[in-house]
N, CA, C and O atoms as a MOPAC input file, in Angstrom:
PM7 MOZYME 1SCF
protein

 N     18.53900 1  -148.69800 1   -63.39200 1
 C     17.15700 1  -148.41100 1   -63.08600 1
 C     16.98300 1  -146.92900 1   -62.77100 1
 O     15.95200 1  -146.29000 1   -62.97800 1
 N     18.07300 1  -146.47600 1   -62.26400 1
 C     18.27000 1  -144.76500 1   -62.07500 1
 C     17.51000 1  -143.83900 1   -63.48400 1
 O     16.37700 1  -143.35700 1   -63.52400 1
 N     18.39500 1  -143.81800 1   -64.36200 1
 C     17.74100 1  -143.07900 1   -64.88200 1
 C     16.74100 1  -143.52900 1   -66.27800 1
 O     16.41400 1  -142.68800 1   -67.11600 1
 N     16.28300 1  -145.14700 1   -66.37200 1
 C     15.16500 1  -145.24400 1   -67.08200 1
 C     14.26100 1  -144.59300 1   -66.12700 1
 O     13.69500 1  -143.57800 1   -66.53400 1
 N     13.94600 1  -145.11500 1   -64.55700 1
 C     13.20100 1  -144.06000 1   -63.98000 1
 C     12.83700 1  -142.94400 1   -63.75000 1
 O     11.75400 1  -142.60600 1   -63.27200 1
 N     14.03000 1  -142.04400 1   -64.18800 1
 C     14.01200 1  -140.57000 1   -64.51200 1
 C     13.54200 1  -140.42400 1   -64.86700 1
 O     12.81600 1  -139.48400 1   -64.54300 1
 N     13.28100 1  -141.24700 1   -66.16800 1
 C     12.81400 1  -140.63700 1   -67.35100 1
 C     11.51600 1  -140.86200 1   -67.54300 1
 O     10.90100 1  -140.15100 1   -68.33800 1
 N     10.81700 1  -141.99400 1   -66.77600 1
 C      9.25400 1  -142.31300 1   -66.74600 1
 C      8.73100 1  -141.15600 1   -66.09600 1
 O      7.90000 1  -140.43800 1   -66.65200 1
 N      9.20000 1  -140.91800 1   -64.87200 1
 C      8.64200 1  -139.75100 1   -64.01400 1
 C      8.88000 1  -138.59000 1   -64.85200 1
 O      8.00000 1  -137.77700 1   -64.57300 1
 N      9.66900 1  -138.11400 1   -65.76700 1
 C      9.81100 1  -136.85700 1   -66.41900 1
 C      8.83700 1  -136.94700 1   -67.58800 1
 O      8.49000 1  -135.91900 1   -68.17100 1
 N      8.34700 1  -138.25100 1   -67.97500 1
 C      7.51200 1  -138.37600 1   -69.32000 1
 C      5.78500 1  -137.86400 1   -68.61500 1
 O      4.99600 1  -136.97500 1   -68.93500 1
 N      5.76900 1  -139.04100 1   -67.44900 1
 C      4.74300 1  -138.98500 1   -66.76500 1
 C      3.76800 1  -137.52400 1   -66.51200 1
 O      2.60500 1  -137.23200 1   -66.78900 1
 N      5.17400 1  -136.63400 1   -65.68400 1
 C      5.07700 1  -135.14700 1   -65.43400 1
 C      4.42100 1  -134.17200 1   -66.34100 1
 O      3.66400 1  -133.20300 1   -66.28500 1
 N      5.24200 1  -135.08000 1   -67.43200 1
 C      5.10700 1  -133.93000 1   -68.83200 1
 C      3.28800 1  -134.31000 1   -69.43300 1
 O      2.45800 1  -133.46800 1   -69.77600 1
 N      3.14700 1  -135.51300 1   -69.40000 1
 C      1.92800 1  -136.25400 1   -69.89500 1
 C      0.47800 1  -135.22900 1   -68.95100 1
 O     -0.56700 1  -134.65200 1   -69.25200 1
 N      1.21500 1  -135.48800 1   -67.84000 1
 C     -0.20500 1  -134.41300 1   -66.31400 1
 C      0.23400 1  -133.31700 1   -66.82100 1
 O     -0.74700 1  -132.71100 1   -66.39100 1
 N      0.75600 1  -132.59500 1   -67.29000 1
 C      1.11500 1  -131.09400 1   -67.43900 1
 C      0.16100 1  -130.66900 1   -68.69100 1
 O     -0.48900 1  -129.65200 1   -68.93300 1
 N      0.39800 1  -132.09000 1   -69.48500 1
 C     -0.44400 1  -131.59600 1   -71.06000 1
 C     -2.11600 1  -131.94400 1   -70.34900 1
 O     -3.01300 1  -131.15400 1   -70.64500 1
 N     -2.41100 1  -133.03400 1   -69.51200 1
 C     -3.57500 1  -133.47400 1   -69.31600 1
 C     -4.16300 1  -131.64000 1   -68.51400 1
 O     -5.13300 1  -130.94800 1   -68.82200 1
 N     -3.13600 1  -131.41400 1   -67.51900 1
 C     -4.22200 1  -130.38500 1   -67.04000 1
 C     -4.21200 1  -128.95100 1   -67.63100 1
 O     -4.89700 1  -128.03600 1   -67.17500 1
 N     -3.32100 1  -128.83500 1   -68.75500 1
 C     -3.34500 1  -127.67300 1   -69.69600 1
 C     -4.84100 1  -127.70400 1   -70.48000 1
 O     -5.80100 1  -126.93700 1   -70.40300 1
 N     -4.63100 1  -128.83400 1   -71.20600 1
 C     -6.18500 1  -128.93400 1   -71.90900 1
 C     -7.17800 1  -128.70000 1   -71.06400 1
 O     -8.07600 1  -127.96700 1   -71.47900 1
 N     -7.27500 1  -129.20300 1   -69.79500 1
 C     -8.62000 1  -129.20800 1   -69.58700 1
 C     -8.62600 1  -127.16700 1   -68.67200 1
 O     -9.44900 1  -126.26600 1   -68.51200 1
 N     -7.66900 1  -127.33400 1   -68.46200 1
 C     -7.76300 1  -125.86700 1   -67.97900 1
 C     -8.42500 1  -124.73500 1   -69.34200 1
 O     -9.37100 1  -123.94800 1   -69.38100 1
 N     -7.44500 1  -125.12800 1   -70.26700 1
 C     -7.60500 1  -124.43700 1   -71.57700 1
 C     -9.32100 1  -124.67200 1   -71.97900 1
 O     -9.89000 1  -123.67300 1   -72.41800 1
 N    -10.21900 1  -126.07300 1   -71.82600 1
 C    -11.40000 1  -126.55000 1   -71.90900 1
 C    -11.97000 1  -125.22400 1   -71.07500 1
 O    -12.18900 1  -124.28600 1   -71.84200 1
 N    -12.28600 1  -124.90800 1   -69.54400 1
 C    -12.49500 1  -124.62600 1   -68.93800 1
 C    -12.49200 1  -123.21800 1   -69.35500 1
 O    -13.59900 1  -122.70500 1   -69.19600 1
 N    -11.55500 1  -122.38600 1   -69.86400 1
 C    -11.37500 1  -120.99100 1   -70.43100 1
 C    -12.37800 1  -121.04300 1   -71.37100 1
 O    -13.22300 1  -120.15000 1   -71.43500 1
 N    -12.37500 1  -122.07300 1   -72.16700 1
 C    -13.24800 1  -121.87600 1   -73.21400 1
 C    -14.73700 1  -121.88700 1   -73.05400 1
 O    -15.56600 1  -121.58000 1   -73.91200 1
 N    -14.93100 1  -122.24800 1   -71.94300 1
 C    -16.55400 1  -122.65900 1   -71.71300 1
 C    -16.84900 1  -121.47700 1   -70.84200 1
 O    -18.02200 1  -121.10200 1   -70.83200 1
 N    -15.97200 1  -120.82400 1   -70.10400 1
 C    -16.20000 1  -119.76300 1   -69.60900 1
 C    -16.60500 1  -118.60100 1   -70.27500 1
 O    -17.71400 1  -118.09100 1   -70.11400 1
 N    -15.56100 1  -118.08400 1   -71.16900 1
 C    -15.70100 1  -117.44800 1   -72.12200 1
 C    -17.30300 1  -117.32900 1   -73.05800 1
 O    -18.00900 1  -116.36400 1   -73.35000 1
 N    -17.42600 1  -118.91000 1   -73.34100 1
 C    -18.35100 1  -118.85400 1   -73.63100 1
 C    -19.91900 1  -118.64100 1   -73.03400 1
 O    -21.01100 1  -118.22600 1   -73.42100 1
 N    -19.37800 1  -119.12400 1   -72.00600 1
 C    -21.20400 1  -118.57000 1   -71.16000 1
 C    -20.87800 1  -117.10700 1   -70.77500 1
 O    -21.80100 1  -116.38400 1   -71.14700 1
 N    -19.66600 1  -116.25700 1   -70.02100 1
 C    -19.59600 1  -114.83200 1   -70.33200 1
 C    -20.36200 1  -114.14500 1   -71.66400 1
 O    -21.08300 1  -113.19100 1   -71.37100 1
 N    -20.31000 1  -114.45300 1   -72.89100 1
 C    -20.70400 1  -114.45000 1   -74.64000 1
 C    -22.40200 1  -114.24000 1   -74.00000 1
 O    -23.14400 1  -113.27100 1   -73.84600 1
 N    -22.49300 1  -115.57600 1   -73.77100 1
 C    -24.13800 1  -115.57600 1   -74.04500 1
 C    -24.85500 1  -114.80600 1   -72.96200 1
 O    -25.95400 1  -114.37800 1   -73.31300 1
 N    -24.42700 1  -114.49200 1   -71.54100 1
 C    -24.62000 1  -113.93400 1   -71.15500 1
 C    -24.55900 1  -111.98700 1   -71.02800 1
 O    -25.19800 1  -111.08400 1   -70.48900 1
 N    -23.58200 1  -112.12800 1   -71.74100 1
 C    -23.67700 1  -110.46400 1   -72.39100 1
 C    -24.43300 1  -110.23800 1   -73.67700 1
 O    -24.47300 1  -109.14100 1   -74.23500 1
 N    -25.22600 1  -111.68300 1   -74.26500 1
 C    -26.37800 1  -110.86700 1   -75.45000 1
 C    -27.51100 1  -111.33600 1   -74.19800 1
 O    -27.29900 1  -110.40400 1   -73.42300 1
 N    -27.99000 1  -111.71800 1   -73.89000 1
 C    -28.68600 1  -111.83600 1   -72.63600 1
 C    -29.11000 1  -110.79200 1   -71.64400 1
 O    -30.11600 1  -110.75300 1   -70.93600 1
 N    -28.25100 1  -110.07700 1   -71.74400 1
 C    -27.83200 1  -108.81300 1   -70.72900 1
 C    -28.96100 1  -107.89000 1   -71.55800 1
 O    -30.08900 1  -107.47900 1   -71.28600 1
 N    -27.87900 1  -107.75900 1   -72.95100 1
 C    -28.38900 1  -106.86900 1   -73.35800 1
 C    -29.86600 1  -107.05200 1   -74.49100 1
 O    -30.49200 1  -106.13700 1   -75.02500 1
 N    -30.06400 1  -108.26700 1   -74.58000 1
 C    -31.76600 1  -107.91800 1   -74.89400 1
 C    -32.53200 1  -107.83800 1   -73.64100 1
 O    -33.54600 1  -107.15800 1   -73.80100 1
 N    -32.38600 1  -108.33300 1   -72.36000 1
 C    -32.99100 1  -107.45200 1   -71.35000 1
 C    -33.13600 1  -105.79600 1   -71.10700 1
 O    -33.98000 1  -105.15500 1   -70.48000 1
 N    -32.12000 1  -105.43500 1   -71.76500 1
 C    -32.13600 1  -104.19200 1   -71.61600 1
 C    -32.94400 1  -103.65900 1   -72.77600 1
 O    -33.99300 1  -103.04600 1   -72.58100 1
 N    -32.54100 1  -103.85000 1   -73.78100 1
 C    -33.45000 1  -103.44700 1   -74.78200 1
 C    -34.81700 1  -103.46900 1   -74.47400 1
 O    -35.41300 1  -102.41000 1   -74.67100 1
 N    -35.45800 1  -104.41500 1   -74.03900 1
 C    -36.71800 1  -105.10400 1   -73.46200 1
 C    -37.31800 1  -103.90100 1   -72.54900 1
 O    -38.33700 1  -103.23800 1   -72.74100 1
 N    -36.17100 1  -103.80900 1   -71.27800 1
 C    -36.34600 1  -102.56100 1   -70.32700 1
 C    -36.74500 1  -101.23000 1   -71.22700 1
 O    -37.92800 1  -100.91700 1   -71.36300 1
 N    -35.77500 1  -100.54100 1   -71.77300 1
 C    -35.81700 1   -99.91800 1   -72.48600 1
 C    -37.17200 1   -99.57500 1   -72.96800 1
 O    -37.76100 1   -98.52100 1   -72.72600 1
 N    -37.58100 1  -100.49800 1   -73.62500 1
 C    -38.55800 1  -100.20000 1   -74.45700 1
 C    -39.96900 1  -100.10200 1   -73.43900 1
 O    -40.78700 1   -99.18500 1   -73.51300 1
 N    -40.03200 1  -100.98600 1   -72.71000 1
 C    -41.00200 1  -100.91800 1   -71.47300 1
 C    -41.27000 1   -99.64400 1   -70.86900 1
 O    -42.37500 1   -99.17700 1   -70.59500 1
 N    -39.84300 1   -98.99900 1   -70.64500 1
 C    -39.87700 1   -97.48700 1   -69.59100 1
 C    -40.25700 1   -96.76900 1   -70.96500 1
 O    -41.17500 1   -95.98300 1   -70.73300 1
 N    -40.00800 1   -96.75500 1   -71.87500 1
 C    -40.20300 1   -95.72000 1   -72.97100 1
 C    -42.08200 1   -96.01700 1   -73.01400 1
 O    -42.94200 1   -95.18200 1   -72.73200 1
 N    -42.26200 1   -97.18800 1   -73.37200 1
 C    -44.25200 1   -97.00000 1   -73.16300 1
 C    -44.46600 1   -96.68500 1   -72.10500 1
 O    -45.47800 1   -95.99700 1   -71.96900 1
 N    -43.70100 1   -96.99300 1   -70.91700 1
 C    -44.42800 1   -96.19600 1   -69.47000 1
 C    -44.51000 1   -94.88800 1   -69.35700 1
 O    -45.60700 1   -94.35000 1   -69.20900 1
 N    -43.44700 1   -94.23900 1   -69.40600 1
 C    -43.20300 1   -92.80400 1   -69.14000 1
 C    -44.68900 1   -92.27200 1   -70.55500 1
 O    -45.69400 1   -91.68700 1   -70.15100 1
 N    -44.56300 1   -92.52100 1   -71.66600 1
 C    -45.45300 1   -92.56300 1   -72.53500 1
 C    -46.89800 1   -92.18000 1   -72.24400 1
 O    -47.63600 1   -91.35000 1   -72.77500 1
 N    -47.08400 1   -93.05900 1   -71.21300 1
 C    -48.64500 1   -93.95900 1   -70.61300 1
 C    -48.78100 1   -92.86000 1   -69.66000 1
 O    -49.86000 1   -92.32200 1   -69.40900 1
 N    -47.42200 1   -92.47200 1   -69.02100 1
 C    -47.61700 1   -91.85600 1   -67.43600 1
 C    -48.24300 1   -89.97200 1   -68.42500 1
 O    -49.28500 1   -89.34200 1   -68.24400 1
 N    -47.28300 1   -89.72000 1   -69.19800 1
 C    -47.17200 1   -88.48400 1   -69.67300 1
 C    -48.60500 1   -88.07200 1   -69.84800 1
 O    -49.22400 1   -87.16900 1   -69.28500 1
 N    -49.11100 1   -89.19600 1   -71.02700 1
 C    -50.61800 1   -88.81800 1   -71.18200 1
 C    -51.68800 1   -88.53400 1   -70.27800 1
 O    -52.55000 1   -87.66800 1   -70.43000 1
 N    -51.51400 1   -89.65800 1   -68.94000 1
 C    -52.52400 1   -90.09300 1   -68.13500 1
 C    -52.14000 1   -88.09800 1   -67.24200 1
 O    -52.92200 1   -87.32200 1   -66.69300 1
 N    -50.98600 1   -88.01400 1   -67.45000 1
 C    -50.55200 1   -86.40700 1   -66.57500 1
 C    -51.63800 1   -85.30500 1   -67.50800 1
 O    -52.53200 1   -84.57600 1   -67.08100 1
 N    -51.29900 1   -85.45800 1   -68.49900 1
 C    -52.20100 1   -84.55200 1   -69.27000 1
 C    -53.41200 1   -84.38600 1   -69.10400 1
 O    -54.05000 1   -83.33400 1   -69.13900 1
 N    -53.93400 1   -85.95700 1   -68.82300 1
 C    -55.71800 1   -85.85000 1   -68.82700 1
 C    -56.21400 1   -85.73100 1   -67.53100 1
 O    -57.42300 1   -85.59400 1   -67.34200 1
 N    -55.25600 1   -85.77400 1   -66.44300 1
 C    -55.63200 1   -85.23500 1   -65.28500 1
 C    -54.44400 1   -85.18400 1   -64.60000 1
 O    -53.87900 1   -86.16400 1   -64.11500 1
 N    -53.94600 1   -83.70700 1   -64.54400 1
 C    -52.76500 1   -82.83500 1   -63.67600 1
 C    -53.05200 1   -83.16800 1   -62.40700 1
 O    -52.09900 1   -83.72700 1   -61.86300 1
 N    -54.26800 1   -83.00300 1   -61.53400 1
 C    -54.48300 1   -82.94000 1   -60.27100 1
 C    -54.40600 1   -83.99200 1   -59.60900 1
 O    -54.24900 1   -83.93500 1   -58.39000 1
 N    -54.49900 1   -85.17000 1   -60.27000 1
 C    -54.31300 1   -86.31900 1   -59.99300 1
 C    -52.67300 1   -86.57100 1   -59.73400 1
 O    -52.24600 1   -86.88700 1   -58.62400 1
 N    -51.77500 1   -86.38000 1   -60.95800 1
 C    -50.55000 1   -86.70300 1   -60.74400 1
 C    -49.85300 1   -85.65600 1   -59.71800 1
 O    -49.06100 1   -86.05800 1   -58.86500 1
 N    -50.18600 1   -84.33500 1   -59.85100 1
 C    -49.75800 1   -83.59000 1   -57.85400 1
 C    -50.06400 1   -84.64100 1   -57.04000 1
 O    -49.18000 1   -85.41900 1   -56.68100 1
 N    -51.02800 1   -84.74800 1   -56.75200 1
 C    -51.34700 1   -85.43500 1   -55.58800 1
 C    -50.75000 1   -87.02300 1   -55.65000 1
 O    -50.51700 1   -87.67900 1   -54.63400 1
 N    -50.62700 1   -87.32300 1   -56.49000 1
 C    -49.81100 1   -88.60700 1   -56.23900 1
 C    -48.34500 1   -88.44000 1   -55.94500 1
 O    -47.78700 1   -89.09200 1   -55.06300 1
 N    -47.54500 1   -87.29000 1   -56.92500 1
 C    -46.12600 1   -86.87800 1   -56.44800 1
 C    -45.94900 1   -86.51400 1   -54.91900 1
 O    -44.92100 1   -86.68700 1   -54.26300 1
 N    -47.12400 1   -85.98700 1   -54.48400 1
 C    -47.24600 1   -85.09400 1   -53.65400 1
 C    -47.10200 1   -86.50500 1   -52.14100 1
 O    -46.20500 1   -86.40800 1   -51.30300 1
 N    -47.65900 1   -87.12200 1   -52.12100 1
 C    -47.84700 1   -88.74000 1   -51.51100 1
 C    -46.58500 1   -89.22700 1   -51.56600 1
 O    -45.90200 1   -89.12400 1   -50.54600 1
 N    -46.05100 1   -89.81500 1   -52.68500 1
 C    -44.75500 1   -90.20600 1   -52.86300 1
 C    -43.81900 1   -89.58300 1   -52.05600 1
 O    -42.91900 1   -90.17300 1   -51.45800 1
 N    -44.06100 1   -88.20400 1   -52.03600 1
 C    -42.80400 1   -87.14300 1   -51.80900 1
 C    -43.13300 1   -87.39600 1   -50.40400 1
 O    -42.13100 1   -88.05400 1   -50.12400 1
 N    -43.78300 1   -87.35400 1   -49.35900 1
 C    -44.33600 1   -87.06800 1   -48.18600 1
 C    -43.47600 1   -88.62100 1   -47.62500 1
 O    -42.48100 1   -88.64700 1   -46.90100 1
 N    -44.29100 1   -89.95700 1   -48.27300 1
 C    -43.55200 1   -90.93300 1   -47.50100 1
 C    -42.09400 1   -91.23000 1   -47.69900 1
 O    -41.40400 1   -91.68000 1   -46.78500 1
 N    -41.49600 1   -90.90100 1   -49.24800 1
 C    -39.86200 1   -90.60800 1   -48.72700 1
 C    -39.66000 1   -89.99200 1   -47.94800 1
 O    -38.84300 1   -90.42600 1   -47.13600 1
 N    -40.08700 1   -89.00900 1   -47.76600 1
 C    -39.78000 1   -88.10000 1   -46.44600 1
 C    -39.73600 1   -88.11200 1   -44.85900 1
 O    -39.08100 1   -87.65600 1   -43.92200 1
 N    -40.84900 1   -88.92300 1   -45.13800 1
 C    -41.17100 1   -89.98400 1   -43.84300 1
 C    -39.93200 1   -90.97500 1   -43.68400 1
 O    -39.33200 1   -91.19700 1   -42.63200 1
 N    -39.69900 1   -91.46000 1   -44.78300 1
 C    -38.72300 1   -92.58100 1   -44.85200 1
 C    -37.38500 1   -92.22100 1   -44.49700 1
 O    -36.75700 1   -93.15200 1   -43.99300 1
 N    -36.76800 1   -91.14500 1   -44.61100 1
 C    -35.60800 1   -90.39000 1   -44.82000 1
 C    -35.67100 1   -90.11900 1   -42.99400 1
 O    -34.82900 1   -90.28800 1   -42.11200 1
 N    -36.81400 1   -89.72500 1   -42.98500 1
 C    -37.02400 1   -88.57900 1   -41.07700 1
 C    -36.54000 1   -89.67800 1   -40.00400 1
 O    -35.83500 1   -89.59500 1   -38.99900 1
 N    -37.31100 1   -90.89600 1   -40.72600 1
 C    -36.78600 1   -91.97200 1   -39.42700 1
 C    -35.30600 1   -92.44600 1   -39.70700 1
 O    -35.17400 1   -93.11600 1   -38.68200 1
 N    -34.47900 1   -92.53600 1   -40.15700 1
 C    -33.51200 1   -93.18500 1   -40.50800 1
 C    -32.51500 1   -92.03800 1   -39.97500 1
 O    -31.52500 1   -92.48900 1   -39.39900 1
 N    -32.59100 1   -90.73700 1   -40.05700 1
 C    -31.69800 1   -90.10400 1   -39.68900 1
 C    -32.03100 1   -90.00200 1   -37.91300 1
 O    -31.55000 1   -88.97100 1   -37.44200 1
 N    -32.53800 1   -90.61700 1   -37.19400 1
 C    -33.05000 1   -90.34700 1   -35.90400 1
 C    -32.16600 1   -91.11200 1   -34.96700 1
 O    -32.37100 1   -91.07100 1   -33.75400 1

């Protein structure tokens, strides 16, 4: 009984070794694969971005043109409450 038993437990071993290879190997693969879809994902967001900041800056450039005094004074605002923002934090 010695070593037919050996040999069940060594078949057995070998049988869980293949069972959790596959599914580990399963697991790589599905990973892999949502990594995949998530890096074209990525990057048509970006493209998307991209193209968004390119009509903004666009939109902003013109709207600067048709009135300068307007966009000072808005930089000018911006610049003041970072500044504000910056004054308290170092205190």
């Amino acid at each position: 009984m010695g070593p037919r038993a050996s040999s069940n437990a060594r078949d057995t071993v070998d049988g869980l070794g293949e069972i959790v290879a596959s599914a580990l190997s399963s697991w790589a693969d599905r990973f892999r694969q949502g990594s995949s879809s998530l890096g074209e994902h990525s990057a048509a967001v970006g493209k998307d971005a991209a193209r968004y900041g390119t009509a903004a800056l666009g939109q902003i450039s013109k709207e600067t043109e048709q009135r300068p005094l307007i966009a000072v004074a808005v930089a000018l605002g911006v610049g003041i409450l970072i500044g504000i923002a910056a004054g308290g934090r170092s205190q």
